[in-house]
C-alpha positions as CSV (number, residue, x, y, z in Angstrom):
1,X,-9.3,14.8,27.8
2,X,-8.4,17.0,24.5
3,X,-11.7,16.5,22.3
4,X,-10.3,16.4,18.8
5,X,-12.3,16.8,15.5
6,X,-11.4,15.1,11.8
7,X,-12.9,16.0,8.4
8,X,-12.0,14.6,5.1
9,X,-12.1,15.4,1.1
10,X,-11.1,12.8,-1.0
11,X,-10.8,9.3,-2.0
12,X,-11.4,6.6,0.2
13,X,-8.0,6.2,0.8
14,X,-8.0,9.4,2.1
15,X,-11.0,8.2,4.4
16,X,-9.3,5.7,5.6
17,X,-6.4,7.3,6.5
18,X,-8.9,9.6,8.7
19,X,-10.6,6.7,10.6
20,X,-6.8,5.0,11.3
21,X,-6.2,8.3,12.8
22,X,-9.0,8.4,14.9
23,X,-8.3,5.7,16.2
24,X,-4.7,6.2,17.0
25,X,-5.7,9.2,18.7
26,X,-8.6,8.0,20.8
27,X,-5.9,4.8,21.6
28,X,-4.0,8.0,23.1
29,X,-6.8,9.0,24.9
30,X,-8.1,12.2,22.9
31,X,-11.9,12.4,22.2
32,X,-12.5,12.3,19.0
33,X,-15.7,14.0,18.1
34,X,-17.9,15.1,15.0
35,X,-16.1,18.3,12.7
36,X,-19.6,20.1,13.6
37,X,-18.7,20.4,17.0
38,X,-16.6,22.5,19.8
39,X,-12.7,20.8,20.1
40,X,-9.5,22.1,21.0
41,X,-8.3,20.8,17.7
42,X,-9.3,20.4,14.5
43,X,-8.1,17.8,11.6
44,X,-8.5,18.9,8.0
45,X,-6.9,15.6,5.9
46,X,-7.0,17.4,2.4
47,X,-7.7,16.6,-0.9
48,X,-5.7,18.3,-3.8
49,X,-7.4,16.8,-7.1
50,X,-9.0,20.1,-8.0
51,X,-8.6,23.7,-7.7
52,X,-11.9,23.0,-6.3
53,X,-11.2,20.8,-3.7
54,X,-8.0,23.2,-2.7
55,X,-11.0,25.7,-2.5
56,X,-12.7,23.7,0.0
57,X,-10.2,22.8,2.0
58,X,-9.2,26.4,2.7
59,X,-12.7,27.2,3.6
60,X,-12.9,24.3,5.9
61,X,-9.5,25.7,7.3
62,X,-11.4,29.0,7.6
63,X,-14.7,27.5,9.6
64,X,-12.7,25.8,11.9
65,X,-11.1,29.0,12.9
66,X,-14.3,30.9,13.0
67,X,-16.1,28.2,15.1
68,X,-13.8,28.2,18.0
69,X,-10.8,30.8,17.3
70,X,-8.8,29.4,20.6
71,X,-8.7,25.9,19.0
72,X,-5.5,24.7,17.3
73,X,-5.7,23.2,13.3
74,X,-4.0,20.8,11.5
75,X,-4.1,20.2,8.3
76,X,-2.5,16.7,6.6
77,X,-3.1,15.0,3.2
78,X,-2.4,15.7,-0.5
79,X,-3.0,19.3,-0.7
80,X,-1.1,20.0,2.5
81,X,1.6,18.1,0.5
82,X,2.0,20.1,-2.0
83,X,1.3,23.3,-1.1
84,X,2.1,23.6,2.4
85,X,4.0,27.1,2.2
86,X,0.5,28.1,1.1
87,X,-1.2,27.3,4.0
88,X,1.5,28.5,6.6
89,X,0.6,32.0,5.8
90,X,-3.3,31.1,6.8
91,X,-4.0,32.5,9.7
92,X,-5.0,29.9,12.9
93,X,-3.3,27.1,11.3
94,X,-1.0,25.5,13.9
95,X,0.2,22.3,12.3
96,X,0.5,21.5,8.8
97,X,1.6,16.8,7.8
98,X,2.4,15.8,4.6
99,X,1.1,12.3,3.7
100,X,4.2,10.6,5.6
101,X,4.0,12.3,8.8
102,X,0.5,12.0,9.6
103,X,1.0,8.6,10.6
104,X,2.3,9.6,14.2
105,X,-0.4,12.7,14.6
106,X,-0.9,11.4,18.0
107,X,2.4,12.5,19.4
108,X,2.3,15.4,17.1
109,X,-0.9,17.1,18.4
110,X,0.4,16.8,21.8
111,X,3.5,19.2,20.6
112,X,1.3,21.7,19.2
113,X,2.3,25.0,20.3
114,X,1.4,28.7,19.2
115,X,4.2,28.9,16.4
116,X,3.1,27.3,13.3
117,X,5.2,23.9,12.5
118,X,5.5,22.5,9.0
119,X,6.2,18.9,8.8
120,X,6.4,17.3,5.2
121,X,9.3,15.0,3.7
122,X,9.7,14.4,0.1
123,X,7.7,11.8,-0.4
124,X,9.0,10.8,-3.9
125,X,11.4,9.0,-1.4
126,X,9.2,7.0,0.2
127,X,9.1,3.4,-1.1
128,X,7.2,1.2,1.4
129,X,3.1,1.2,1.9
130,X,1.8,0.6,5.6
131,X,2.5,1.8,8.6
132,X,-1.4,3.1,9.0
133,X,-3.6,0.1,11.0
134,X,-6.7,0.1,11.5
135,X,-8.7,-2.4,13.7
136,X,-12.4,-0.5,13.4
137,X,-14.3,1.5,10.8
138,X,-17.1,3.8,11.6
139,X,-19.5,1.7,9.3
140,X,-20.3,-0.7,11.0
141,X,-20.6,-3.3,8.0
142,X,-18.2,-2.8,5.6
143,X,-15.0,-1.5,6.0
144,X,-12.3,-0.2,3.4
145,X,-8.9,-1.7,3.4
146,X,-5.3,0.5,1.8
147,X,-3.3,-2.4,0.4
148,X,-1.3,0.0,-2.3
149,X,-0.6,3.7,-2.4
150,X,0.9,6.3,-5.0
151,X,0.6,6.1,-8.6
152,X,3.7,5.8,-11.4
153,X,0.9,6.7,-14.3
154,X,1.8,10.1,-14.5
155,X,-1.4,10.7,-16.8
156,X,-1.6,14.7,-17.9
157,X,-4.2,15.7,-15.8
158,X,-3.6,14.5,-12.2
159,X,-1.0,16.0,-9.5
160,X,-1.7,12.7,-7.4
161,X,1.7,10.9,-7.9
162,X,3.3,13.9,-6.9
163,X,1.1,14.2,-3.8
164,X,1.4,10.4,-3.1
165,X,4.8,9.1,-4.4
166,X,4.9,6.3,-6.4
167,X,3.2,3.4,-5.8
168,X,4.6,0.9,-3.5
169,X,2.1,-1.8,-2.0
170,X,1.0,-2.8,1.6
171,X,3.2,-6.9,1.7
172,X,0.8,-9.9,1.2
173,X,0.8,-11.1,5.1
174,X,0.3,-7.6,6.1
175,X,-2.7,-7.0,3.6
176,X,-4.2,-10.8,4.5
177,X,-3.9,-9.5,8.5
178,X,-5.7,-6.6,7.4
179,X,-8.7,-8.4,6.3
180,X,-8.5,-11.4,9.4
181,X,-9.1,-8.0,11.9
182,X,-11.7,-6.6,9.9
183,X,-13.4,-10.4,10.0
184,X,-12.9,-10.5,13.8
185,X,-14.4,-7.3,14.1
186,X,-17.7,-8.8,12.4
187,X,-17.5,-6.9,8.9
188,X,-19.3,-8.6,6.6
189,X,-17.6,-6.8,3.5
190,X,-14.1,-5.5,3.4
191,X,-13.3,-3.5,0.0
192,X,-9.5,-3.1,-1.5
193,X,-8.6,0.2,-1.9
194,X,-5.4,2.0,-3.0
195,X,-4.3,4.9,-5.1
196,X,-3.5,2.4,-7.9
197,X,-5.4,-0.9,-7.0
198,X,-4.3,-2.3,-10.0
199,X,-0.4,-1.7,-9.7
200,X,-0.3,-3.8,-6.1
201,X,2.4,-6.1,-5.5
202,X,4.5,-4.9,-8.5
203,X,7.5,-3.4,-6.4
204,X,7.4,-6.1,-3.6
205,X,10.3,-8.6,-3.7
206,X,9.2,-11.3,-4.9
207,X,7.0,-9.0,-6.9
208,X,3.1,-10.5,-7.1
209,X,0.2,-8.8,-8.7
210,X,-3.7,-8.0,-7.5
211,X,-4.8,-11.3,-8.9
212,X,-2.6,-13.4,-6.2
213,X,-3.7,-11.0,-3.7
214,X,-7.1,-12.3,-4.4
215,X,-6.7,-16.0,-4.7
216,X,-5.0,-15.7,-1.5
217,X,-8.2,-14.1,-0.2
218,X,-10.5,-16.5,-2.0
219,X,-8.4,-19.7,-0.4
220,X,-8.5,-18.5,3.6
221,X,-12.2,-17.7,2.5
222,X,-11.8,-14.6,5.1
223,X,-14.7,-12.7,4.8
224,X,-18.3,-13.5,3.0
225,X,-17.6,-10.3,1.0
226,X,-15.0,-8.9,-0.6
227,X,-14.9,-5.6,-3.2
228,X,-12.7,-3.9,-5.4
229,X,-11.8,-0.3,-5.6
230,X,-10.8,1.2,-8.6
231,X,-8.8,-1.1,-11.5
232,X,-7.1,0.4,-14.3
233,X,-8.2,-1.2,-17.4
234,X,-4.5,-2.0,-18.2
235,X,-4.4,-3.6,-15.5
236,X,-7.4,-5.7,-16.2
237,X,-6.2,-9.5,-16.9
238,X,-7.8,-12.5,-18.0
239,X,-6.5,-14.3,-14.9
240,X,-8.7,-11.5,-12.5
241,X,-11.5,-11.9,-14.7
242,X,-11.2,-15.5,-14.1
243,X,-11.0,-15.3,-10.9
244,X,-14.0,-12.7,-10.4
245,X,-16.3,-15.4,-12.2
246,X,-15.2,-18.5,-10.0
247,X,-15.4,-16.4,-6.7
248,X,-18.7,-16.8,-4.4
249,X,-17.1,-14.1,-2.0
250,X,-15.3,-11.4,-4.5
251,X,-18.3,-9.2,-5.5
252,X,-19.7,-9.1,-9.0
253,X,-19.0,-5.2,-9.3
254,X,-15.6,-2.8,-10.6
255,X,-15.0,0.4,-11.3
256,X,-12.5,1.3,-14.6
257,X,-11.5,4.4,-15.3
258,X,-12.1,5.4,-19.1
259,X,-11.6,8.9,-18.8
260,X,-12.7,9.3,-22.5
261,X,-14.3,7.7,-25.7
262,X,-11.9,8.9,-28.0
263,X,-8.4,7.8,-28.9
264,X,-6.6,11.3,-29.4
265,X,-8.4,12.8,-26.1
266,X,-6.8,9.4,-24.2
267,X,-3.4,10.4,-25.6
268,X,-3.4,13.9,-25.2
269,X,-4.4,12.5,-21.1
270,X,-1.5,10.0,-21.3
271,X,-3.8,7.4,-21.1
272,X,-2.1,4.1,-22.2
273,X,-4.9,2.4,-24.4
274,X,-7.6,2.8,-27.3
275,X,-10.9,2.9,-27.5
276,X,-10.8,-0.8,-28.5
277,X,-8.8,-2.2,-26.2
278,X,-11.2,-0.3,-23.6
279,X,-14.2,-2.6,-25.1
280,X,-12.4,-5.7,-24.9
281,X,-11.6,-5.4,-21.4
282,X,-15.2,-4.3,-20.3
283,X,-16.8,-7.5,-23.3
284,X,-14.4,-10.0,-21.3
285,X,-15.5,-8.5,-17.6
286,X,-19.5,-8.8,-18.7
287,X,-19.2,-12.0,-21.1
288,X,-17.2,-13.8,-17.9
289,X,-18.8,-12.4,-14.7
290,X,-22.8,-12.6,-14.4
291,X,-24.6,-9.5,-13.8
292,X,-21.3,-7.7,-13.1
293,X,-21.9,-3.7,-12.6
294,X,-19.3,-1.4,-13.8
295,X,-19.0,1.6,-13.3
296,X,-16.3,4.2,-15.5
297,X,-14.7,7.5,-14.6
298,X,-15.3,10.2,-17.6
299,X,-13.2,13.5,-17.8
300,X,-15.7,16.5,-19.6
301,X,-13.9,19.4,-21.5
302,X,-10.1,18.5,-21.6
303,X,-8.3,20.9,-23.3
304,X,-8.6,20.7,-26.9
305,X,-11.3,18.5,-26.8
306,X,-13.7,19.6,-29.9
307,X,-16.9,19.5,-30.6
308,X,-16.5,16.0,-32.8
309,X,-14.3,14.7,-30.4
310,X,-17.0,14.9,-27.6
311,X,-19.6,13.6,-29.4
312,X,-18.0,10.5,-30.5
313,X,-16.7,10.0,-27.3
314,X,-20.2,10.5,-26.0
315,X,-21.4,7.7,-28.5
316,X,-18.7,5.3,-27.6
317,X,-19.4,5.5,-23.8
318,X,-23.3,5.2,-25.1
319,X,-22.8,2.1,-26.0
320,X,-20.8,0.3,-23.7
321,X,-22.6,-2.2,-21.4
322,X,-21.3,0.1,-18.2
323,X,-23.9,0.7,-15.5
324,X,-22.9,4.1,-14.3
325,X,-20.7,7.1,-14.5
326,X,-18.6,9.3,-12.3
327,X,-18.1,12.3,-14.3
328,X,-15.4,15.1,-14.2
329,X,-15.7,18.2,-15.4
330,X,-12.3,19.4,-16.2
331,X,-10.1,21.4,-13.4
332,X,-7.1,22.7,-14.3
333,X,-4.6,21.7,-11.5
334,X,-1.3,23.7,-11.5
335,X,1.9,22.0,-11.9
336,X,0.1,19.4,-14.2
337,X,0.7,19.1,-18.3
338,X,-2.9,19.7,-18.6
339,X,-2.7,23.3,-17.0
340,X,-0.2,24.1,-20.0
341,X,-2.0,22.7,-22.8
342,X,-3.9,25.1,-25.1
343,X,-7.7,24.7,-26.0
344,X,-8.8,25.4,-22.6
345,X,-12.6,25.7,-22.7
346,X,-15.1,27.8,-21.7
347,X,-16.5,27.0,-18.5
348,X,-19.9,26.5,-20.1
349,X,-19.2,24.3,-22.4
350,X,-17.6,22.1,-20.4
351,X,-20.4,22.0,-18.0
352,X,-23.2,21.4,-20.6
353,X,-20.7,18.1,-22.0
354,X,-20.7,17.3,-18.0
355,X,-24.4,17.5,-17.8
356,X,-25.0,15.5,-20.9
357,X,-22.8,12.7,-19.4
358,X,-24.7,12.9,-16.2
359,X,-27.8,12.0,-18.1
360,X,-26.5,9.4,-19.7
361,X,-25.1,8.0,-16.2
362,X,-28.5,7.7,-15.0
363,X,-29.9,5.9,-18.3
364,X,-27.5,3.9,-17.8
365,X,-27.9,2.9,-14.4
366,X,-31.8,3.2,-14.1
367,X,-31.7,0.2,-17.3
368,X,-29.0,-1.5,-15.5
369,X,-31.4,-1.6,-11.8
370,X,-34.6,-2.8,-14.1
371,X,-32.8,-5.8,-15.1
372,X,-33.2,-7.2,-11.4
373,X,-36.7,-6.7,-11.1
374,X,-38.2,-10.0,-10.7
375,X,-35.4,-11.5,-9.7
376,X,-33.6,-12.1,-6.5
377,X,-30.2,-9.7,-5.1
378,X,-28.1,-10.7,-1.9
379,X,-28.6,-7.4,0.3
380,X,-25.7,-6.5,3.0
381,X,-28.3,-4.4,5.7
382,X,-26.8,-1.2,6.4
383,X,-29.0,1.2,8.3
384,X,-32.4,1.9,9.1
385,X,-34.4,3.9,7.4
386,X,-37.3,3.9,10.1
387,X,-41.1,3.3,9.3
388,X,-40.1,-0.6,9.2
389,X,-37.8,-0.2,6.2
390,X,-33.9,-0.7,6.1
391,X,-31.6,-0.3,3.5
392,X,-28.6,-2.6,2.1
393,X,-26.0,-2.5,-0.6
394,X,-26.4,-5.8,-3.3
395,X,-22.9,-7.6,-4.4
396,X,-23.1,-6.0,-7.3
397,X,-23.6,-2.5,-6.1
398,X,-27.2,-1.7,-6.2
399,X,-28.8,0.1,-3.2
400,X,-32.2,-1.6,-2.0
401,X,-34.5,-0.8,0.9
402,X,-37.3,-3.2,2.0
403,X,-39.2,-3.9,5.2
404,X,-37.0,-4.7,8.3
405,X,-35.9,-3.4,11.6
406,X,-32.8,-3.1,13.1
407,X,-32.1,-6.0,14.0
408,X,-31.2,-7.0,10.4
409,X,-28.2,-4.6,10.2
410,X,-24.9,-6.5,8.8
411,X,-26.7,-9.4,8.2
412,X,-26.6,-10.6,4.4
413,X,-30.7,-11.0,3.3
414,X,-31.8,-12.3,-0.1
415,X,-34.4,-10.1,-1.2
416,X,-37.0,-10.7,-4.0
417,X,-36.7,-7.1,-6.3
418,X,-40.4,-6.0,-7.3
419,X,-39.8,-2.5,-8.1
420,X,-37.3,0.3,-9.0
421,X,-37.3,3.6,-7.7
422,X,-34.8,6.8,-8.9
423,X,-31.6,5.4,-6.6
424,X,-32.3,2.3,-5.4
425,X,-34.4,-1.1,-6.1
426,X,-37.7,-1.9,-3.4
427,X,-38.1,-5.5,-2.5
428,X,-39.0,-8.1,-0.1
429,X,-37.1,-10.1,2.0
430,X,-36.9,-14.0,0.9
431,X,-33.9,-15.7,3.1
432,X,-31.6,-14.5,5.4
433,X,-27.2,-15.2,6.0
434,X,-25.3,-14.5,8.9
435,X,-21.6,-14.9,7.6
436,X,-22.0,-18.4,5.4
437,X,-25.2,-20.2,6.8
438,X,-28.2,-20.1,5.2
439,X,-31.6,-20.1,7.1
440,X,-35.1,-19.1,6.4
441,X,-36.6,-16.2,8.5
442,X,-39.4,-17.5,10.6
């Protein structure tokens, strides 16, 4: 039995695509094992976002070589995509999948041989999602589901459509089989994820949109808990917000990419909305949904981005009722409109305006945990964290530990929140749910 070794930068599509092959391979009777250590072949699924993240996936290249030099490499996803004459010339690697092909890596490995292959179609071609199951995850509670891939946004800064296609969505039975699996396997949570989460169903025939996607969801009443990825704020309608608030199994918690505070930044980014409309979207998502977390991606330092422009971009994000940040500091990516712009900034400066929104993230988010305190959160138990305490994620996307063993993992508690610490909420446990009944612990 081959043992065979799979890391992964990237989004959680990108993750998912990992475990799907892991388990396609172990199906084909390799033995999958962890990137640390010794395997006769070696699975880099790439991440192309950043120069950075090209960085790291050439070093990873490099440490698998090192480790065991007799072992063969791969190397799939979005970097491998786009710059796969790059990575022919580095030496040890063996196998080098674009985005398309790395759906049949089984039969692939088996074919490696000593000359280096190169395997990647244009994928600007493709224009059907799927093709990737997956019937396990390796957490065991919740587990991420790809209904939609590739992007059409085109926004200045990002080589992803290029990397992923355009976006073309997973059908509606296909999707709803997804989540019945995940349900049979026992997940209690199942989150929708996809390039453009936002754009699904828009080039099926009939074409339907994210919000059926959910009702349909909502009426089989599949799983106790369902989350959403990433959701463009464009893409943001009253109908989903609508159906957010009504939901008791769609989870009080979405993440909307702002990218920045001010309206010339947004379109210099290709960003297609204001400031304003931004507000009304995140007002309508808090008015509607109680205690609904949101959380916003924030680009620091695009190019031209002055001084006045950062700070009133700072001020708008200040005071939005978001409860945390992801923040960017800018990376030039070649073969993006970004790279060519002028006003690139010094490296410094675009650090310090990183750091400054990294504060704020935590303001934020430290004021948004306090609300809770008091009060009582729904806790999915995911691990233990030993010394009788576990750890769970709430609905709305708050970490909390509290006393419990075991036992309690994937099991929905209702804990009582009497304190905050710097990451997560402490509390006890009240009540306890297995799927939708409702007991007292004795």
């Amino acid at each position: 039995m081959q043992r065979i070794a799979i890391t992964t930068l990237g989004c959680k599509t990108n993750q998912f695509e990992s475990a799907a092959m892991a388990e396609t391979l172990e199906r084909d009777g390799f033995l999958v094992v962890p990137f640390e250590d010794e395997a006769d072949i070696y699975v880099i699924n790439t991440c192309t976002v950043t120069a950075r993240t090209d960085a790291e996936s050439r070093r990873l290249i490099r440490r698998a070589r090192n480790n065991r030099p007799e072992a063969k490499i791969v190397v799939t996803g979005c970097y491998a995509q786009l710059a796969f004459e790059q990575l022919r010339e580095m030496p040890g690697v063996n196998l080098i999948l674009g985005n398309s092909e790395k759906k049949g890596i089984a039969e692939l490995v088996r074919e490696i041989g000593d000359v280096p292959r190169v395997l990647v179609s244009d994928i600007s071609l493709d224009r059907k999602a799927g093709g990737i199951t997956l019937e396990s995850f390796a957490e065991h509670t919740r587990a991420f589901l790809q209904v939609q891939n590739g992007c059409d946004a085109f926004c200045s800064y990002c080589i992803v459509p290029y990397a992923r296609g355009r976006s073309r969505s997973v059908p509606l039975a296909e999707a709803l089989d997804g989540i019945r699996s995940f349900a049979g396997k026992g997940f209690k949570e199942v989150v929708l994820t996809g390039i453009h989460l936002g754009g699904y169903g828009l080039d099926l025939t009939p074409p339907i949109n994210l919000t059926e996607l959910l009702a349909a969801i909502e009426e089989e009443r599949l799983v106790p808990r369902l989350r959403l990825g990433s959701v463009e704020p464009t893409e943001i309608s009253t109908p989903l917000v609508r159906i957010m608030s009504a939901s008791d199994i769609i989870c009080p918690h979405i993440h909307v990419p702002l990218q920045s505070g001010h309206d010339q930044v947004l379109t210099r980014m290709n960003r297609r909305y204001t400031t304003a409309r931004f507000r009304e979207v995140i007002e309508e998502l808090t008015g509607s949904v109680p205690d609904i977390c949101i959380g916003c991606d924030v680009i620091a330092g695009f190019p031209g981005e002055t001084d006045g422009e950062f700070e009133e971009s700072f001020r708008f994000i200040e005071s939005l009722p978001v409860a945390y940040l992801h923040v960017f500091p800018f990376s030039s990516r070649q073969g993006t409109k970004a790279a060519a712009m002028p006003g690139h900034l010094p490296g410094g400066v675009v650090r310090k305006r990183a750091e400054l929104l990294r504060r704020l993230s935590e303001r934020k988010k430290d004021a948004y945990c306090r609300e809770f305190i008091g009060r009582e959160l729904k806790v999915l138990v995911q691990e233990s964290k030993g010394d009788g305490m576990v750890k769970g994620l709430s609905r709305n996307y708050i970490p909390v530990i509290f006393a419990g063993n075991e036992t309690l993992i994937n099991t929905e508690i209702t804990v009582g929140i009497t304190g905050a610490g710097k990451a997560s909420l402490m509390g006890e446990c009240a009540s306890l749910e297995r799927g939708f009944i409702h007991k007292e612990i004795p």
